[in-house]
BAZA-672560 format. One record per residue: x, y, z of N, C-alpha, C in turn; residue in three letters; residue number from 1. Coordinates in nm, 2 decimals, m for minus. Layout:
N
PT n.east n.north   n.up ca.east ca.north  ca.up c.east c.north   c.up res   n
PT      X       Y      Z       X        Y      Z      X       Y      Z ALA NUM
...
***
This chain:
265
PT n.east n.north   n.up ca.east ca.north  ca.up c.east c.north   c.up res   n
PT   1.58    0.34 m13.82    1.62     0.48 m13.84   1.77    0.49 m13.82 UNK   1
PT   1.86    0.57 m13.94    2.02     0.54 m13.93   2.05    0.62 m13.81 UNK   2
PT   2.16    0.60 m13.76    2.20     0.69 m13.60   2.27    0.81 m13.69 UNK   3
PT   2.22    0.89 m13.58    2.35     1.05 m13.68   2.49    1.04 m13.61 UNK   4
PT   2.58    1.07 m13.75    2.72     1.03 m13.68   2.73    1.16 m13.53 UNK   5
PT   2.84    1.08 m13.50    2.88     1.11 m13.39   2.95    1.23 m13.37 UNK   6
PT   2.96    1.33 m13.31    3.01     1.48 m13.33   3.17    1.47 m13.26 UNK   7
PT   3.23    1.52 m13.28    3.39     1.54 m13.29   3.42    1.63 m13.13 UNK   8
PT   3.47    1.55 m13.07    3.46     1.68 m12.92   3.56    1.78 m12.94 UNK   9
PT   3.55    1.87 m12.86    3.60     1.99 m12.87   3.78    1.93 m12.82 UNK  10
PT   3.86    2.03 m12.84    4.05     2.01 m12.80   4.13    2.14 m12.80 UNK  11
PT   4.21    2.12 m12.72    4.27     2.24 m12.73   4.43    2.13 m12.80 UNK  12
PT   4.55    2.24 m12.89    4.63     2.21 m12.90   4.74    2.25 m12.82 UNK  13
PT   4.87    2.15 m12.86    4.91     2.15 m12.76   4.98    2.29 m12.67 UNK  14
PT   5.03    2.43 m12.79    4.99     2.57 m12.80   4.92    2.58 m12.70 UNK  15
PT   4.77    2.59 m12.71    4.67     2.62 m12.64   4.69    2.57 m12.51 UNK  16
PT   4.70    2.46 m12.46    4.70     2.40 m12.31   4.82    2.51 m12.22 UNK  17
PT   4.96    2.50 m12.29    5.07     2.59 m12.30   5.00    2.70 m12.19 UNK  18
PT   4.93    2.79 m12.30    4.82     2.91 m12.29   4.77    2.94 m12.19 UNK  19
PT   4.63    2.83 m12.16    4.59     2.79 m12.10   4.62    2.80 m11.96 UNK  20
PT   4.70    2.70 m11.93    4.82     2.71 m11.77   4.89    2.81 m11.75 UNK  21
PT   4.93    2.94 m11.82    5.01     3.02 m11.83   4.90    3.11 m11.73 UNK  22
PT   5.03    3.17 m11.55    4.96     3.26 m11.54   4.83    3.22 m11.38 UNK  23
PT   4.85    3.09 m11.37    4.77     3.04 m11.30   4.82    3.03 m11.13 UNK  24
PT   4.76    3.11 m11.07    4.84     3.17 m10.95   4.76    3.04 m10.78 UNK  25
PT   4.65    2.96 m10.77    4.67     2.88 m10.72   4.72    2.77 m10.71 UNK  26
PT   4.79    2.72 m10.65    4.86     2.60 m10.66   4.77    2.42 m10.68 UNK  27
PT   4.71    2.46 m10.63    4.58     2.35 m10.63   4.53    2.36 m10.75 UNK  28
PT   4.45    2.48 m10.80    4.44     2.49 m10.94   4.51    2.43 m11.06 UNK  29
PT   4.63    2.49 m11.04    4.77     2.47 m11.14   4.73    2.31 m11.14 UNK  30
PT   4.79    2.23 m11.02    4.79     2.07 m11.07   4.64    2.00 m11.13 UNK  31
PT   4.58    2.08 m11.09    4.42     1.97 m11.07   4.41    2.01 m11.25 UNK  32
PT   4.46    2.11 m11.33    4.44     2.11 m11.44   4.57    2.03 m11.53 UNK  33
PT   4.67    2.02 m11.46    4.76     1.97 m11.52   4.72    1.79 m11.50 UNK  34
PT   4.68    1.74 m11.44    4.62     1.58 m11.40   4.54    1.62 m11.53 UNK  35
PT   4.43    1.67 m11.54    4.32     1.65 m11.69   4.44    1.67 m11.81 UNK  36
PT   4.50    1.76 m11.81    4.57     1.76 m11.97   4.70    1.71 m11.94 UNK  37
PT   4.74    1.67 m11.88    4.89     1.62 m11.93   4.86    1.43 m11.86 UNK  38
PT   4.75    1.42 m11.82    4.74     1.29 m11.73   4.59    1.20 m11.81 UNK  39
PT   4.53    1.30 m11.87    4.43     1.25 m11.90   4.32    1.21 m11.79 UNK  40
PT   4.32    1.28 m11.69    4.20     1.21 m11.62   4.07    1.26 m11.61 UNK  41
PT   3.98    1.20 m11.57    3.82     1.26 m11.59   3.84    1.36 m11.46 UNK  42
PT   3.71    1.45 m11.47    3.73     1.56 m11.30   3.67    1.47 m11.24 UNK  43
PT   3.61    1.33 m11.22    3.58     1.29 m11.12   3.68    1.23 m11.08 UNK  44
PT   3.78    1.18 m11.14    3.87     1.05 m11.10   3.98    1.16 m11.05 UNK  45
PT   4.00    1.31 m11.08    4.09     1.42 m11.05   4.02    1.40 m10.88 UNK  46
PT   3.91    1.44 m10.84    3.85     1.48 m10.74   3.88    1.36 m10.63 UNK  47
PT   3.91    1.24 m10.70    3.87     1.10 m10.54   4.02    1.07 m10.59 UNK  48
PT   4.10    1.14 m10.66    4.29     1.09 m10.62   4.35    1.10 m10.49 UNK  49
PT   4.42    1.06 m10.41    4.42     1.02 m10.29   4.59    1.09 m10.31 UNK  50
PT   4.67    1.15 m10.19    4.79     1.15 m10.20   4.87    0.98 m10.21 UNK  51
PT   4.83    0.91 m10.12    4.86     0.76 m10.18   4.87    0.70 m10.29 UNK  52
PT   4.80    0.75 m10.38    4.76     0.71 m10.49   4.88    0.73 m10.57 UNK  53
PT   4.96    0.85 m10.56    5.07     0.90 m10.66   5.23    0.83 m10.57 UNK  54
PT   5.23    0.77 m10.64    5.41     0.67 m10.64   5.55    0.77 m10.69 UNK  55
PT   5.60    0.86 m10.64    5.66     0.97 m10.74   5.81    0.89 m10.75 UNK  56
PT   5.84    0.78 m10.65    5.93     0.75 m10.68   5.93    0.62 m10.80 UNK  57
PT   5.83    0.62 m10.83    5.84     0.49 m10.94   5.75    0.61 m11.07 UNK  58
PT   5.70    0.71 m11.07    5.68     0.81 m11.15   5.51    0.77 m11.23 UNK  59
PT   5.43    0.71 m11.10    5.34     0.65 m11.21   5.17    0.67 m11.10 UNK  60
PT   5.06    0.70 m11.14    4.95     0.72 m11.06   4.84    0.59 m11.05 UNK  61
PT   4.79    0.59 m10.92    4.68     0.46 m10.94   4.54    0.54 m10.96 UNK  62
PT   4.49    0.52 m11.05    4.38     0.59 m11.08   4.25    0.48 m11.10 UNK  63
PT   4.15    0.50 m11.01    4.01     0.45 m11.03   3.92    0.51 m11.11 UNK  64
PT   3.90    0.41 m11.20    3.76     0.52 m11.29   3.64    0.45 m11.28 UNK  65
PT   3.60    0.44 m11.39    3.42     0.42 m11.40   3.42    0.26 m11.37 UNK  66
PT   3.34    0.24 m11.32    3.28     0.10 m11.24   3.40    0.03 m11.14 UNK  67
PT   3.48    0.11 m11.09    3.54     0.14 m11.03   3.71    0.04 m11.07 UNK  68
PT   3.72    0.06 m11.17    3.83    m0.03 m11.23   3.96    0.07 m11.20 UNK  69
PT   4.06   m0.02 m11.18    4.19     0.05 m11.16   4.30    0.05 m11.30 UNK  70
PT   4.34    0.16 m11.28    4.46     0.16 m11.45   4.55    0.26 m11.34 UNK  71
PT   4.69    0.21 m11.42    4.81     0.28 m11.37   4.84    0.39 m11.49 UNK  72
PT   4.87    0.53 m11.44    4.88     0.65 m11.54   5.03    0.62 m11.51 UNK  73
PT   5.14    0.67 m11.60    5.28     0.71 m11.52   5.27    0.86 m11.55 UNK  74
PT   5.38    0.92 m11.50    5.39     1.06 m11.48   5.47    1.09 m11.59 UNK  75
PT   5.44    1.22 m11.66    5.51     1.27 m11.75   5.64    1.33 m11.60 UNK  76
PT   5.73    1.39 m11.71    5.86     1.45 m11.57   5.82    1.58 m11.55 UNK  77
PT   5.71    1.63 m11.63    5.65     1.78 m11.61   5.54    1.78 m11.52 UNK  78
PT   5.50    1.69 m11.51    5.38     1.67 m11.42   5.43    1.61 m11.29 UNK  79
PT   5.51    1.54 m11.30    5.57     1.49 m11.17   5.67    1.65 m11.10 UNK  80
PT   5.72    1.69 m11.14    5.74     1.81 m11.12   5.63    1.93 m11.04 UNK  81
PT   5.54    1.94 m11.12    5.38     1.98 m11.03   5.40    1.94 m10.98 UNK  82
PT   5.36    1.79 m10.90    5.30     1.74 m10.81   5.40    1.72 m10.72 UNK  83
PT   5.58    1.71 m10.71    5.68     1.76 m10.61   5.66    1.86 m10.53 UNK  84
PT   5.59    2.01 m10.64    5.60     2.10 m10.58   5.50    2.16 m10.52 UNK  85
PT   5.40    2.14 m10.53    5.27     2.10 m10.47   5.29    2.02 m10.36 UNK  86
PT   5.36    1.90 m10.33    5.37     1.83 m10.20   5.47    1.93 m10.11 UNK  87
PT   5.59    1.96 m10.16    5.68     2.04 m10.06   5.62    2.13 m10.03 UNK  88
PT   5.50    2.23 m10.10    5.48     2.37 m10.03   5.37    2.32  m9.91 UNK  89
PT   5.27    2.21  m9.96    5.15     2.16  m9.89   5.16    2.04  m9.85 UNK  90
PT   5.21    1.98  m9.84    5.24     1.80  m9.81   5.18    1.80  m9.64 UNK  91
PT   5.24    1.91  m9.56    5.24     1.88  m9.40   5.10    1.87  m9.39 UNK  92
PT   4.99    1.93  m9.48    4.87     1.95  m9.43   4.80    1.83  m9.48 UNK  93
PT   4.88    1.68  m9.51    4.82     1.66  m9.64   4.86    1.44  m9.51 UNK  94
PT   4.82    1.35  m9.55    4.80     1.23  m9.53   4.84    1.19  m9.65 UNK  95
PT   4.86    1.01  m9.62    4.85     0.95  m9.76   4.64    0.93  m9.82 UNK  96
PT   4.57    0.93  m9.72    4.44     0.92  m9.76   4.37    1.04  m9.77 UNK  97
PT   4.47    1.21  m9.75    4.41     1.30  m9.83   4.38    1.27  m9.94 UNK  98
PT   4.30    1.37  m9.98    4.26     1.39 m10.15   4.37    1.52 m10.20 UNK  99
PT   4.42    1.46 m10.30    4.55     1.55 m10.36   4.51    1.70 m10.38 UNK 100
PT   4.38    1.67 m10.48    4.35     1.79 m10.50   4.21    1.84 m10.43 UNK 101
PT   4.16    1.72 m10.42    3.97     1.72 m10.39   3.88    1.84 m10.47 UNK 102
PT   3.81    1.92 m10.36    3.69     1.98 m10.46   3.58    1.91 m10.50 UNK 103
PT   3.50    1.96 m10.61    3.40     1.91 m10.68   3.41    1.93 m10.77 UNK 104
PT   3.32    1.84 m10.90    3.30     1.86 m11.05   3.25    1.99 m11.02 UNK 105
PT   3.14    2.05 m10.96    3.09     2.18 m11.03   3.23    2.32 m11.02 UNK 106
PT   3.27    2.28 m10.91    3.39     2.38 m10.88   3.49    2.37 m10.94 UNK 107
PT   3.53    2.28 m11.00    3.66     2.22 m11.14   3.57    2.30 m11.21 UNK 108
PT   3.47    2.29 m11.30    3.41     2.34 m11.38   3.41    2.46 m11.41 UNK 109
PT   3.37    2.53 m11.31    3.33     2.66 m11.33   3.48    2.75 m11.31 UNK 110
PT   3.62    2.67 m11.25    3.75     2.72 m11.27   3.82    2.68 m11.40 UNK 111
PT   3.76    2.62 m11.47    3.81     2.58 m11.59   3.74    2.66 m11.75 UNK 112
PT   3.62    2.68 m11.68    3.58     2.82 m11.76   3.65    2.93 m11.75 UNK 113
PT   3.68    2.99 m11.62    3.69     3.13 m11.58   3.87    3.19 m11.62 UNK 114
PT   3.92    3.04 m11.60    4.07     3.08 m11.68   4.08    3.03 m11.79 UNK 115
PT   3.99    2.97 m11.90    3.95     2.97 m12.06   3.93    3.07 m12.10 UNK 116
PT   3.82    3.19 m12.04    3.82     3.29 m12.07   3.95    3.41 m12.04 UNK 117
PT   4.00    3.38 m11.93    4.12     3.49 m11.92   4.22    3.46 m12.00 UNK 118
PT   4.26    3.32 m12.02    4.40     3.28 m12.11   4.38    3.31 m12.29 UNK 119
PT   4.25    3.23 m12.28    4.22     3.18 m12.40   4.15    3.33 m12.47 UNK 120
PT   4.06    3.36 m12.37    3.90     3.41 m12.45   3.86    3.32 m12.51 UNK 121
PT   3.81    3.22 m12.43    3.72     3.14 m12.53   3.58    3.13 m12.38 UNK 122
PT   3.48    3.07 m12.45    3.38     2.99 m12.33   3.36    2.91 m12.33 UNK 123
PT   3.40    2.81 m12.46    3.35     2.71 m12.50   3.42    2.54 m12.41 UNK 124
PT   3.53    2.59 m12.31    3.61     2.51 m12.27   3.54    2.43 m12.12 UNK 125
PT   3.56    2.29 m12.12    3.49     2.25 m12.04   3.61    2.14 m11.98 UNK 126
PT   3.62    2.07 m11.83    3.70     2.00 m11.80   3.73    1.86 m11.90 UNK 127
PT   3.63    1.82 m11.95    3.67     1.73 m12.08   3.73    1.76 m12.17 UNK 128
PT   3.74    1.88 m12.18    3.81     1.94 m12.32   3.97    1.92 m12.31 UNK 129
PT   4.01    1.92 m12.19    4.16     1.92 m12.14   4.17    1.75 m12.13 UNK 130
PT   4.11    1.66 m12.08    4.09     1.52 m12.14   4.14    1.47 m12.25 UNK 131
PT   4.05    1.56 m12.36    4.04     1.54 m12.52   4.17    1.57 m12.54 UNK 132
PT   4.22    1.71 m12.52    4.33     1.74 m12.57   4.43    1.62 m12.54 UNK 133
PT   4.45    1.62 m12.42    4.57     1.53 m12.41   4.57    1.36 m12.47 UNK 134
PT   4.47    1.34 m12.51    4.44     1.22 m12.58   4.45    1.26 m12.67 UNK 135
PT   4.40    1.36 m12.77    4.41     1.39 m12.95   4.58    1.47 m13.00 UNK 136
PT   4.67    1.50 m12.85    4.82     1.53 m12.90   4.87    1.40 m12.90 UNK 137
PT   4.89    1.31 m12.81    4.90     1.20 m12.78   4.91    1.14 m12.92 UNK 138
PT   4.80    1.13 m12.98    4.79     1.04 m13.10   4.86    1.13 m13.21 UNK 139
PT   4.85    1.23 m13.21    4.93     1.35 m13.34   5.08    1.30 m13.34 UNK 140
PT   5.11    1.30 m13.24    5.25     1.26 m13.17   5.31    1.12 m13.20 UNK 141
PT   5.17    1.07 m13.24    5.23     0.86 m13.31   5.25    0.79 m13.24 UNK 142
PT   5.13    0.80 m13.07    5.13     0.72 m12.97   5.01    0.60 m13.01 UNK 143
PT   5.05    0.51 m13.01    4.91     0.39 m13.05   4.78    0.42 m13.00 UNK 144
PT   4.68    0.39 m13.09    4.58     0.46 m12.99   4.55    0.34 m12.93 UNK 145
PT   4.58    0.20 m12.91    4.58     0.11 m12.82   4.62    0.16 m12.63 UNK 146
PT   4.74    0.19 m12.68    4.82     0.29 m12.56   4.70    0.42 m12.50 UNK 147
PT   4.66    0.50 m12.55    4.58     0.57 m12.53   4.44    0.49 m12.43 UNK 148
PT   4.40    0.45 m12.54    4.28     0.37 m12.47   4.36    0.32 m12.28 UNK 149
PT   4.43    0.23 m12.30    4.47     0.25 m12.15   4.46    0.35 m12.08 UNK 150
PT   4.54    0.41 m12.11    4.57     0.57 m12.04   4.47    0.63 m12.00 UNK 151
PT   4.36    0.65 m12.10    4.20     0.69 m12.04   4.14    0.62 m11.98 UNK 152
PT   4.16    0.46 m12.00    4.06     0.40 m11.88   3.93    0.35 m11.99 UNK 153
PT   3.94    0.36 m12.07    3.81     0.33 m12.18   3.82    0.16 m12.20 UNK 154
PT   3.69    0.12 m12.14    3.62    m0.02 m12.17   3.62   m0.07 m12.32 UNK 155
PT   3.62   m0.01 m12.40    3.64    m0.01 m12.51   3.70    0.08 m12.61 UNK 156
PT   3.81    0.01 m12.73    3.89     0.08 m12.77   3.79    0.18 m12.93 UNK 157
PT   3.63    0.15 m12.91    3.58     0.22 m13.01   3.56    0.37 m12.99 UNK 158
PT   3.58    0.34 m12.84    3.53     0.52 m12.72   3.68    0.57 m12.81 UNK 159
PT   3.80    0.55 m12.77    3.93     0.61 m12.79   3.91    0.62 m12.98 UNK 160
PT   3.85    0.53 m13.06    3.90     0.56 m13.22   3.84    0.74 m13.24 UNK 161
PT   3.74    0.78 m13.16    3.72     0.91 m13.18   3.83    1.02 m13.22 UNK 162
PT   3.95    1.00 m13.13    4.07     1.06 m13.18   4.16    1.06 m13.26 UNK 163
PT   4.13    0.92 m13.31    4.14     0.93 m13.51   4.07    1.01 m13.60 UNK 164
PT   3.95    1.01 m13.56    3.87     1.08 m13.64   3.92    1.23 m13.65 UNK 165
PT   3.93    1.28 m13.55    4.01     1.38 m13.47   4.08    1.42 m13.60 UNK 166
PT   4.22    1.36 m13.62    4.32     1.39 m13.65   4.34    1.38 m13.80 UNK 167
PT   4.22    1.33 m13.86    4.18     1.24 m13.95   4.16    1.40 m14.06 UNK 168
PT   4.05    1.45 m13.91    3.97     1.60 m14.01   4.09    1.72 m14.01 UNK 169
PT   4.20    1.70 m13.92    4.33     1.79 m13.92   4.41    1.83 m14.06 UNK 170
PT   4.42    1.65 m14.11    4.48     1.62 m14.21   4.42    1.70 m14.31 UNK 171
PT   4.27    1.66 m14.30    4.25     1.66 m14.46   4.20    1.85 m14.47 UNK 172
PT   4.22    1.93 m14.33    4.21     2.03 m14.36   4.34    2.10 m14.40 UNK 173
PT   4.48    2.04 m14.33    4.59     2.07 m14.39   4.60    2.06 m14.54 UNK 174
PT   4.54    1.92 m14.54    4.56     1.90 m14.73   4.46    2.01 m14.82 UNK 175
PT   4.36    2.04 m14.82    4.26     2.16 m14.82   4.33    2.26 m14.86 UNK 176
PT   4.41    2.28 m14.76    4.56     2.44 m14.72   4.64    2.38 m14.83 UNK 177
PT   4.65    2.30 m14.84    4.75     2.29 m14.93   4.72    2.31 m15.09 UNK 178
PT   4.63    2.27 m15.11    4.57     2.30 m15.23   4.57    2.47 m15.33 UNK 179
PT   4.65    2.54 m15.20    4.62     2.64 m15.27   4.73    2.69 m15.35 UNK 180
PT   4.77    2.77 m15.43    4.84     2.83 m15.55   4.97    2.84 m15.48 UNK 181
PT   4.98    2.93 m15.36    5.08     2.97 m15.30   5.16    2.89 m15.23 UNK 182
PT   5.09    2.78 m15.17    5.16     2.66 m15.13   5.22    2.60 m15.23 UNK 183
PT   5.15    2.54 m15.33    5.16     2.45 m15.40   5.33    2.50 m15.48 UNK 184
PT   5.36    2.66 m15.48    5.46     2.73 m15.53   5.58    2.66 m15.38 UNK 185
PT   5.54    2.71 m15.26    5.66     2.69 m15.18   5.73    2.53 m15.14 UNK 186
PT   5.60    2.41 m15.19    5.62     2.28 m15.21   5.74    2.28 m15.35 UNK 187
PT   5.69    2.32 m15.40    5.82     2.28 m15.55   5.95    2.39 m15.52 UNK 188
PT   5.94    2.47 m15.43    6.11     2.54 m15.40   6.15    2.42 m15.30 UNK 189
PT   6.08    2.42 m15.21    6.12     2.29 m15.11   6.21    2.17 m15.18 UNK 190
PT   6.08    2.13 m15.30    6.10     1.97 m15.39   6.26    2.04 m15.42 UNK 191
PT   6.28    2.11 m15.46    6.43     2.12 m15.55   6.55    2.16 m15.45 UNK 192
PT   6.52    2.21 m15.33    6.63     2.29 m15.25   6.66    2.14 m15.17 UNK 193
PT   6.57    2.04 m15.17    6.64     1.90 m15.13   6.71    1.84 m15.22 UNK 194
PT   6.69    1.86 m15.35    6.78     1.82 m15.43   6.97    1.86 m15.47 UNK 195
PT   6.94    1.99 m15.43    7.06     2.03 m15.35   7.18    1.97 m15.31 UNK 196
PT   7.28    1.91 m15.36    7.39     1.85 m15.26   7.51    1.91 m15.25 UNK 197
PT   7.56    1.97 m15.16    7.65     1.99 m15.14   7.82    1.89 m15.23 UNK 198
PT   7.88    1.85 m15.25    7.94     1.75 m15.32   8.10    1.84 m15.33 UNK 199
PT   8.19    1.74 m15.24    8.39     1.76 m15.29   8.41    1.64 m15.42 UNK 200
PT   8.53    1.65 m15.43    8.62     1.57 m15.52   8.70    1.46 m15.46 UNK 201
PT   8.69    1.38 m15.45    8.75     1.26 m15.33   8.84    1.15 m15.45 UNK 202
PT   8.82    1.15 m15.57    8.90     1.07 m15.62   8.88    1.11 m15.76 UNK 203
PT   8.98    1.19 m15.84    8.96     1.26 m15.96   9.06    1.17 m16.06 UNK 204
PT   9.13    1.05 m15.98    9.21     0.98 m16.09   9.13    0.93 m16.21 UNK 205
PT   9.00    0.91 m16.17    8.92     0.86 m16.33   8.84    0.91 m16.39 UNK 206
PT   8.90    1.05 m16.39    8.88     1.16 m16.50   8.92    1.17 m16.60 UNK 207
PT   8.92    1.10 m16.72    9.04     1.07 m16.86   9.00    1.19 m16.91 UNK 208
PT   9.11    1.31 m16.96    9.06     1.36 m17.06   8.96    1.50 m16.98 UNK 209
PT   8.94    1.54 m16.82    8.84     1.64 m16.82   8.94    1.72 m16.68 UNK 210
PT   9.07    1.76 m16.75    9.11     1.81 m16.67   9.10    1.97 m16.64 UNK 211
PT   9.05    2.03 m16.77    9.02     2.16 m16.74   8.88    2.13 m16.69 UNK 212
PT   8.80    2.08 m16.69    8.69     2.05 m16.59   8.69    2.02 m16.49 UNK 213
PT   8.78    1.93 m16.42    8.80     1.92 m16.28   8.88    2.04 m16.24 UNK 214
PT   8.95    2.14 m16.28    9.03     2.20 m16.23   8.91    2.32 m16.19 UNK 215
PT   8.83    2.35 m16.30    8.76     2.42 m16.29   8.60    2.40 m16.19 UNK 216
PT   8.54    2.27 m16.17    8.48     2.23 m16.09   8.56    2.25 m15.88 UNK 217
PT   8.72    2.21 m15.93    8.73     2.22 m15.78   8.74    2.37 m15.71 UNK 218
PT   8.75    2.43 m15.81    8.72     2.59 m15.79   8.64    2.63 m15.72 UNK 219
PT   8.52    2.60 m15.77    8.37     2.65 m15.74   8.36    2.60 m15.60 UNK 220
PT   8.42    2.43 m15.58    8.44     2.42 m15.45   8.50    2.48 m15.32 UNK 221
PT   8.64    2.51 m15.38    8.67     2.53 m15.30   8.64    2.73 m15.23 UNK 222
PT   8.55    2.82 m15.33    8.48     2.91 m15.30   8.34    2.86 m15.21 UNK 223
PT   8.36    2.75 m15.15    8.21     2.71 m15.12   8.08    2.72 m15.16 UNK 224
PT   8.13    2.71 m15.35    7.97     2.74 m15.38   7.91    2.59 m15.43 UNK 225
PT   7.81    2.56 m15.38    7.75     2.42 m15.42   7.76    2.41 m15.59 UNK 226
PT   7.72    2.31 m15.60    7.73     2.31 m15.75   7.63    2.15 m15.77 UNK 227
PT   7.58    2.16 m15.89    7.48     2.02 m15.89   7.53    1.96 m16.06 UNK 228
PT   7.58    1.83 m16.03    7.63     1.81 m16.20   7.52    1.67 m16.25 UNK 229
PT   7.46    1.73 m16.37    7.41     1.64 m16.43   7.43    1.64 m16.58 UNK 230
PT   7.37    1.53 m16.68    7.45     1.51 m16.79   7.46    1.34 m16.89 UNK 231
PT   7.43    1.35 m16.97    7.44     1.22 m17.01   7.56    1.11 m16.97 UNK 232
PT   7.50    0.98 m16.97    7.57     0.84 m16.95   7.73    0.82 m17.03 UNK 233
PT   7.74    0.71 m16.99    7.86     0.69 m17.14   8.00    0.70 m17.10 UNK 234
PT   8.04    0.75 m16.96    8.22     0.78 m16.98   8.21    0.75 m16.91 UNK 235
PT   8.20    0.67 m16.83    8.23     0.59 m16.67   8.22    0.69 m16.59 UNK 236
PT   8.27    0.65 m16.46    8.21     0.70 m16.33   8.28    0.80 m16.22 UNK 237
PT   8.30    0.79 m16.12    8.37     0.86 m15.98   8.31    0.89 m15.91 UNK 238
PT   8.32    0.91 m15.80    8.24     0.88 m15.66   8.31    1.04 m15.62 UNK 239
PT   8.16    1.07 m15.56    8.14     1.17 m15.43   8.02    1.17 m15.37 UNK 240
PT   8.11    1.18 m15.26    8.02     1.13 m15.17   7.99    0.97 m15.12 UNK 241
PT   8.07    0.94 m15.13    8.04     0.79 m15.21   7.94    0.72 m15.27 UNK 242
PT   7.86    0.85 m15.38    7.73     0.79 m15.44   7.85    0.80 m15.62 UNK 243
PT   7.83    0.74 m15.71    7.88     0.68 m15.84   7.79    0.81 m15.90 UNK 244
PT   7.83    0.87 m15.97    7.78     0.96 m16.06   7.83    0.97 m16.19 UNK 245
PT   7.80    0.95 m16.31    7.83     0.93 m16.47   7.92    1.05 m16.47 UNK 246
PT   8.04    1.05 m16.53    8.08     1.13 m16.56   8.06    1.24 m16.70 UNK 247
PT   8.02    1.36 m16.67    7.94     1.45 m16.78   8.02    1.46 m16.88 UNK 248
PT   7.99    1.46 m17.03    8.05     1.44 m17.14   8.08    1.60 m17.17 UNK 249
PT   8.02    1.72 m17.10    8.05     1.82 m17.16   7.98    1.90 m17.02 UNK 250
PT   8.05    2.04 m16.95    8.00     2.11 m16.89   8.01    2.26 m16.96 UNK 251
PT   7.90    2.34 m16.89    7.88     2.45 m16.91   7.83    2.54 m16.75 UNK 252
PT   7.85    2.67 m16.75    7.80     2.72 m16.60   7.74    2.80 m16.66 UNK 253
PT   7.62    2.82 m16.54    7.51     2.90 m16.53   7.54    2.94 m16.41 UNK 254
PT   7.51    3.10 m16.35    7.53     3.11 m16.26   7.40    3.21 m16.22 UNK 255
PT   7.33    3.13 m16.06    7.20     3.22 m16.08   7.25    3.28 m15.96 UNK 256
PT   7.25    3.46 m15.96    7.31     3.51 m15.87   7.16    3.57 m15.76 UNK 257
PT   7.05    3.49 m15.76    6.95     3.50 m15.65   6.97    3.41 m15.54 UNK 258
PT   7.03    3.25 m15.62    7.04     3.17 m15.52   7.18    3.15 m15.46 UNK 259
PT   7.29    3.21 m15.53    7.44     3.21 m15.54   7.48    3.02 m15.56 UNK 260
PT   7.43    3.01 m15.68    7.48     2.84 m15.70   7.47    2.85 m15.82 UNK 261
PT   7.57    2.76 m15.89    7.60     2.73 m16.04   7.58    2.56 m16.06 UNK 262
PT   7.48    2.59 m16.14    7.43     2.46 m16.24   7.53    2.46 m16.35 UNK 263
PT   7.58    2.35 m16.31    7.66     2.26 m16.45   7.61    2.17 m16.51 UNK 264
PT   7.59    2.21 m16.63    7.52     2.12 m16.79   7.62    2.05 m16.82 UNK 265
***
């Protein structure tokens, strides 16, 4: 019997997490959600972190996960930040064999709903979800998902390809979006407004013969109005920019007064 594929877990972007933490008035709270999204950890491995555990002077965490394997996280400087200020307001009450944040999964849980719904309005958010996230920006971002796979602690790197897939269905909904009339219109202003070069006159000695041309091209420059020259082969060259461009056998101006630039034929 074929297996049914595998379903796509839920993510907040990186917006959303933003969101999310915005507003969050326990201090214990604040970090224990910032460890899941900016650290990647499971709420169990959140729950048994030890103040020992975090090295702030080398900027990196010892984290035990499943079958009780150890992986080193390092600290983003935003998260190391939390966890400074979290130690100065509460550190006295705190050991190196406290638990940083402690609690329980059901109590992560049910605070990770209840400020989903006030930030977000959503219900659908669960302490995995802030997991996901920080693994599927991670990879958006053009972190290996080898690197990843560490980071989470996954026995295997087929657990982590999920956030390919991820990113995979992003794509091809952007491309989808793109498909449409209106885009397709602001792609081809784009395509031409790169084509655009700004361009001075740096060496007009081998201009034989186009001196009311040059006189009249350094004009337009020196009003600062761009100008783009194109034109058949044939009469040698001169540099601007230091790119070689054919020298035009014949100009004419156009002047489109929407975009304030003159095209020379």
């Amino acid at each position: 019997m074929p297996r049914s594929p595998k379903k796509l877990p839920l993510f907040l972007s990186s917006k959303e997490v933003d969101i999310f933490l915005k507003n969050i008035k326990r201090d214990r709270h604040l970090l224990g959600f910032y460890l899941m999204s900016h650290a990647g950890l499971r709420v169990s491995e959140m729950c048994n972190l030890k103040v020992g555990d975090v090295n702030l002077a080398r900027g990196f965490m010892r984290i035990t996960g499943k079958g009780s394997k150890e992986r080193i996280v390092p600290l983003s400087s935003r998260l190391q930040n939390i966890i400074e200020q979290y130690l100065t307001k509460h550190g006295h009450n705190l050991t190196p064999q406290s638990y940083l944040v402690g609690l329980n999964r059901r109590t992560w849980h049910d605070m990770v709903k209840k400020y989903a719904v006030k930030n977000l309005g959503r219900r659908d958010i669960h302490c995995h979800t802030l997991r996901h996230s920080f693994a599927t920006i991670l990879y958006d971002e053009g972190v290996q998902i080898e690197r990843i796979s560490q980071l989470l602690g996954h026995a295997k790197l087929d657990t982590t390809m999920i956030y390919a897939h991820i990113s995979l269905e992003q794509k091809r909904d952007a491309v989808m979006v793109l498909d449409g009339s209106r885009f397709r219109f602001l792609r081809r202003i784009v395509s031409v407004r790169q084509r655009h070069t700004d361009m001075s006159v740096k060496n007009s000695s081998q201009l034989v013969g186009r001196e009311k041309e040059l006189r009249d091209l350094n004009d337009y420059l020196k009003k600062n109005v761009s100008v783009i020259l194109h034109g058949p082969r044939g009469a040698g060259s001169l540099q601007f920019f230091g790119t070689s461009i054919s020298v035009i056998r014949r100009l004419s101006v156009l002047k489109s007064l929407k975009r304030n630039r003159l095209l020379l034929k």
